[in-house]
N, C-alpha and C positions, 0 to 999 in steps of 0.2 A: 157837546156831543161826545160820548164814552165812544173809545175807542172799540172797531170794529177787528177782530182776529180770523181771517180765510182757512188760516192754517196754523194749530195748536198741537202739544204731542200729546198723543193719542191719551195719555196715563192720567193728564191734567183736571182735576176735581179743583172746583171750588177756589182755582187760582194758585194749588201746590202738585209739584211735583214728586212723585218719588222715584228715586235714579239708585237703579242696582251696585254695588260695589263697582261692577265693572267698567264703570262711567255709562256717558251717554252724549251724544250729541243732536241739538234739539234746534227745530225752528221753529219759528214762528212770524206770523208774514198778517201785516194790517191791512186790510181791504178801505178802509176809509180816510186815512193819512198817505201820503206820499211821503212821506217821511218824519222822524222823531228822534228823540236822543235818551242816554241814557242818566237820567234826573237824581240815583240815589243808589247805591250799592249798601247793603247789609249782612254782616257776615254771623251767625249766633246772636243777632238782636243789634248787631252795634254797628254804626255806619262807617266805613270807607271812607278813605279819601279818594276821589276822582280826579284825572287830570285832563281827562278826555270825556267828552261826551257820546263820543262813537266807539270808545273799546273800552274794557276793564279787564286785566290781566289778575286775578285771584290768586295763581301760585297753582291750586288744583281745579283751578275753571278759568274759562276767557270767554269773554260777554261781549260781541259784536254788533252794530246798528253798519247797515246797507241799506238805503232807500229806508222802502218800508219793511225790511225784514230782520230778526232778531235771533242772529245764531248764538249759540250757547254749547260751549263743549265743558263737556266736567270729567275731570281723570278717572282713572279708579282708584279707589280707595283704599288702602294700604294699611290702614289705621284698624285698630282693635272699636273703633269710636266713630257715630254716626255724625255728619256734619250735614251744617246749612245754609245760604244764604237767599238773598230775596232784592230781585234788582227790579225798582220803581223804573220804568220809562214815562218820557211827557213829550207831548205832542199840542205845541202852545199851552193852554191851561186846562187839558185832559191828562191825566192818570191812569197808570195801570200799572200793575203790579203782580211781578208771578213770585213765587216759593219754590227753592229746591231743597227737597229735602234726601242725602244719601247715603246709604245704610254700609251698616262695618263691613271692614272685610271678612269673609267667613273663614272662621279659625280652623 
């Protein structure tokens, strides 16, 4: 059974986000798990290492599992250059997978 979302950010197509320079803090809450973890962090295509299942600290984002909810803060962006990552959650042997994608800072 795919995983079931009650509540996604409003912005969210097709499984990606786009997040203003300014940052953004986002959640997201499973109606059909009680809970899950966080199965794969990817930063520009290339995977992370994890050490925790329930947090991921990125430097300019931190990736939280609570129960069934999936907070997600991402700084703002300071950079002349748009960045991304993409954090797989699993819930036994379901998948899901969202995209952030965050644009430069305006010069």
């Amino acid at each position: 059974i795919s995983m079931k979302w009650s509540t996604v950010p409003s912005g969210l197509k097709n499984g990606e986000l786009e997040v203003k320079a300014e940052g953004e803090n986002c959640l997201f809450a499973c109606k059909n798990y009680n809970s899950f973890w966080i199965a794969s962090v990817k930063e520009e295509g290339k995977f992370k290492e994890t050490t925790s299942h329930k947090e991921f600290e990125g430097g300019w984002y931190l990736v939280k599992v609570e129960n069934n909810k999936l907070k997600v803060i991402i700084n703002s962006n300071e950079t002349n250059a748009s960045r991304s990552f993409t954090i797989c959650v699993e819930a036994g042997n379901t998948f899901d997978e969202f995209k952030f994608v965050q644009d430069a800072a305006r010069q």
